[in-house]
C-alpha positions as CSV (number, residue, x, y, z in Angstrom):
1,X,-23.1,17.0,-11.1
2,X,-23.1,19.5,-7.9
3,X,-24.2,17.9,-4.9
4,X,-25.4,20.2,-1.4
5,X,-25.8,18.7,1.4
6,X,-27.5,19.5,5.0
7,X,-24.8,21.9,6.3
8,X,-23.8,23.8,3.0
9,X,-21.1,21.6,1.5
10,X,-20.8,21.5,-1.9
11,X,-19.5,18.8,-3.8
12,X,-18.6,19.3,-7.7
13,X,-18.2,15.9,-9.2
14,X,-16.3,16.2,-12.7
15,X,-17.5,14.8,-15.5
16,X,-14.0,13.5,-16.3
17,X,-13.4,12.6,-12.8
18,X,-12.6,14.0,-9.4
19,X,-14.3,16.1,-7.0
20,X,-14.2,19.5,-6.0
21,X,-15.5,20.3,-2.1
22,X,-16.8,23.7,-1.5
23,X,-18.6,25.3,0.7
24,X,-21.3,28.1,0.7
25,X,-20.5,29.1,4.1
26,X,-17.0,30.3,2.6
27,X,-17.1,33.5,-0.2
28,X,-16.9,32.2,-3.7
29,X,-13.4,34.3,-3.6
30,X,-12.0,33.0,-1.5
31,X,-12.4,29.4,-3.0
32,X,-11.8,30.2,-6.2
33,X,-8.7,32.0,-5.1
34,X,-7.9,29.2,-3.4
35,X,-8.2,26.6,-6.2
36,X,-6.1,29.3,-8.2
37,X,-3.4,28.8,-5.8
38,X,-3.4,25.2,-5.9
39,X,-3.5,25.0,-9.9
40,X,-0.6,27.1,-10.0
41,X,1.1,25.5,-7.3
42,X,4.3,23.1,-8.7
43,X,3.9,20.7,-6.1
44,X,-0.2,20.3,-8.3
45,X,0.9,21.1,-11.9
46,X,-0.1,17.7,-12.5
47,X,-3.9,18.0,-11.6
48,X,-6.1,17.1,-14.5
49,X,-9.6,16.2,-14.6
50,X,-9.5,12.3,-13.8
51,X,-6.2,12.1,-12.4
52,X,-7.1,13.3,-8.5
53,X,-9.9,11.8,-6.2
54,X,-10.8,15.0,-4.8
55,X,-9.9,19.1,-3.9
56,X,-11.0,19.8,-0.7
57,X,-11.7,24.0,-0.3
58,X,-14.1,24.1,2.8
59,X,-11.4,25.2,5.2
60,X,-10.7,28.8,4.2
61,X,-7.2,28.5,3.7
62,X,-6.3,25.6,3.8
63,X,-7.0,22.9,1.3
64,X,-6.7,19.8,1.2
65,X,-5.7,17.7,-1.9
66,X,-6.2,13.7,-2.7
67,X,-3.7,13.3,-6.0
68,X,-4.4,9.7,-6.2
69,X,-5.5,8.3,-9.4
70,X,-9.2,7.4,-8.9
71,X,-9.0,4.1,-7.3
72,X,-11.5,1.0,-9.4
73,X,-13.6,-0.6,-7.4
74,X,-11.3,-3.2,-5.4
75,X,-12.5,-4.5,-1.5
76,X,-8.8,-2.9,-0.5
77,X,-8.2,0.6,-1.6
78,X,-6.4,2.7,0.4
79,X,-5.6,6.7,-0.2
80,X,-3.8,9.3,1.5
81,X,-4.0,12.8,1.2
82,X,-2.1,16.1,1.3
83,X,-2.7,19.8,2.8
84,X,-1.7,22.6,1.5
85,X,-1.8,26.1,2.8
86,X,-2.9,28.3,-0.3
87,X,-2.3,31.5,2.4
88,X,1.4,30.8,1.9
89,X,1.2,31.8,-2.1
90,X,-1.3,34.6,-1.8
């Protein structure tokens, strides 16, 4: 489903799991650029559909990226998140 909300964030929830933020405010070529980066990146040869809570591409360059299995519903889930500067590959 794609999601907008009041100031032009876009959310892309995957049907297999995980979100992608974007944001309308940003040129689509940028984020799509950046998301190329990332996919290509080592450090995220891992990401699959399912297997990260979220990709975060509203901040130009810089994205950041939640790799944690999507947590089940449980009263004491924690996550952490990392950044990543997709500037540095381009």
């Amino acid at each position: 489903s794609i999601q907008v909300d009041a100031v032009d964030d876009v959310f892309y929830i995957l049907s297999a799991g995980g979100e992608l933020k974007a944001s309308l405010l940003v040129p689509a070529e940028t984020i799509f650029a950046n998301l190329q980066s990332i996919l290509e990146a080592k450090e995220f040869s891992h990401l699959e559909p399912g297997n990260f809570q979220y990709i975060d591409l509203r901040f130009g360059n810089k994205v950041y990226v939640n790799d944690n299995p999507i947590p089940l519903a449980t009263s004491t889930a924690t996550t952490t998140a990392s950044s990543y500067d997709a500037e540095e590959t381009l």
